[in-house]
Every structure is written in structure tokens, then in C-alpha cells.
N, C-alpha and C positions, 0 to 999 in steps of 0.2 A: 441139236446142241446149241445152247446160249455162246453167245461169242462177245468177248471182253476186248479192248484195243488189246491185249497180250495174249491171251489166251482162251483156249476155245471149254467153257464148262459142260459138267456131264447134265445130261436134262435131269437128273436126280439132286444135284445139286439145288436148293432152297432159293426161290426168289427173292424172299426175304433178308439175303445175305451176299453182301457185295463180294465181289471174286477176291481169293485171294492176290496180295501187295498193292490193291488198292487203297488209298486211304480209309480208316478206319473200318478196314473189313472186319477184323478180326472182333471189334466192339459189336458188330451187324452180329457177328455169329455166336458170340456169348449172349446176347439176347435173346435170339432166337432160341440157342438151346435151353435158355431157362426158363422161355416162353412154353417148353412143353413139357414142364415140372410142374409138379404141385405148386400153388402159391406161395407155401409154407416154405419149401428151399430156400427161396431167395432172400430170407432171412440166415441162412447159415456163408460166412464169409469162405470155410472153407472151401464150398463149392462154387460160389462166383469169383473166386479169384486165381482157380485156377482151371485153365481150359483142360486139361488135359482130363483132371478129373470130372469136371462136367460133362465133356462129352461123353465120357465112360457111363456116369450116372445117369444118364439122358436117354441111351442107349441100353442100360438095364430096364430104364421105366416104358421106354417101349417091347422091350422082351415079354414083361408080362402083361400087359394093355394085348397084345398078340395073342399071349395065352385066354385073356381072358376072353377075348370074342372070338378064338376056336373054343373054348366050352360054352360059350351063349350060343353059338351058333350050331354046334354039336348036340345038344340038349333042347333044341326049342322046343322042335314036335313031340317028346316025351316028354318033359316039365308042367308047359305053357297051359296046356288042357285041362290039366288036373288044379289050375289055378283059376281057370273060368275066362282064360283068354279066348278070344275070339280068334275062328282060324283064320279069318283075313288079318287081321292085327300081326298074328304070328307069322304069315307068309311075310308081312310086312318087316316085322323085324329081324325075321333071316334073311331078307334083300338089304335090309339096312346093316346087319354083322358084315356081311360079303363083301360091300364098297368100305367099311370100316376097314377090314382087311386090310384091303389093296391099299389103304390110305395110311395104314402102319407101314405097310411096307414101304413107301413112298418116303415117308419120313425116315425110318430106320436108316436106308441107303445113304437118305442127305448127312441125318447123324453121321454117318461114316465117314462121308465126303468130308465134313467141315474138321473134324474130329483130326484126321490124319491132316488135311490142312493146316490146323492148329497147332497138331504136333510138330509136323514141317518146319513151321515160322518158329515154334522154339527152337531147336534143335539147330535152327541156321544161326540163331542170337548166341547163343552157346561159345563162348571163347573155344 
């Protein structure tokens, strides 16, 4: 676990993102989370201005980023061959879907982390 002078974070929590009530954590984690948007989002003000639905949005677009490399990775050996890939290439790219995986997952969790973080710090602003 990453440890803050106040408090101790979960190792899924994003390095890229200063702990929550340090100063301008909360700017670290909007970035971050738009950092794993399409480019194209962060032209829409409704999703960078507000966290709550970012994180949500950020969080769906890892849901299916997930889906889609269990179908690449579920599919290779029956697809790939019939396309003239080579089976070293293919073993290659079912090693490379697998670490992808775990690397969604990885993020997904932080999503979570920062997400309810952000909702936290609203919710305490809250009259």
C-alpha cells in the first residue's frame, strides 16, 4: 500500500493521481480519467466537468475494452489461421490479450477508487 502523510492508499489506486485532500488531487484525477477516453470526449464539457459522470463514463469504456480482448483472446486460434497469421504471431497475441487483461483490470479498480473518491469530496461540499 502507497502511504500519503494522512492516509495509507490501496496499491490499485493510479500513481498518476494524488491522494485524495491533497491539493489539487481531485484536477490529477480528472485528468487521469480522461486520459483513458477516446480523444474525442474531451471535447464534450459535459463529461469534464463533471466527475461524477466521468468516472462513470470511464468505467463503462473499460467494461467493454474488457469485452473486447476476452473475444480477441477467445477467438485467436479459430480466426487468426484462416487469415494466414502465423502461429507464432498468434501465440504472440494471446500472451499480449492476457497482460491486456490484467492491465484493464488494474485500471478498472483505480476507476473505482478515484470515482468514489470524487464522489466522497462532493457529497462532503454538499451544504
Amino acid at each position: 500500500m502507497r502511504q500519503t502523510a494522512s492516509l495509507t492508499l490501496s496499491p490499485d489506486w493510479p500513481c498518476q493521481v494524488k491522494a485524495p485532500g491533497t491539493q489539487d488531487w481531485d484536477r490529477t484525477a480528472m485528468r487521469w480519467l480522461r486520459d483513458l477516453l477516446p480523444a474525442r470526449y474531451g471535447t464534450y464539457p459535459t463529461l469534464t466537468r463533471h466527475p461524477a459522470l466521468l468516472a462513470r463514463h470511464a468505467q463503462l469504456q473499460l467494461q467493454h475494452e474488457v469485452r473486447t480482448m476476452r473475444i480477441a483472446l477467445e477467438t485467436s486460434r479459430a480466426e487468426l489461421p484462416a487469415m494466414g497469421v502465423a502461429a507464432s504471431v498468434i501465440e504472440n497475441s494471446i500472451r499480449m490479450y492476457a497482460v491486456e487483461l490484467q492491465q484493464l483490470g488494474r485500471l478498472s479498480r483505480g476507476v473505482r477508487l478515484v470515482g468514489d473518491a470524487l464522489l466522497a469530496q462532493g457529497a462532503n461540499r454538499r451544504p
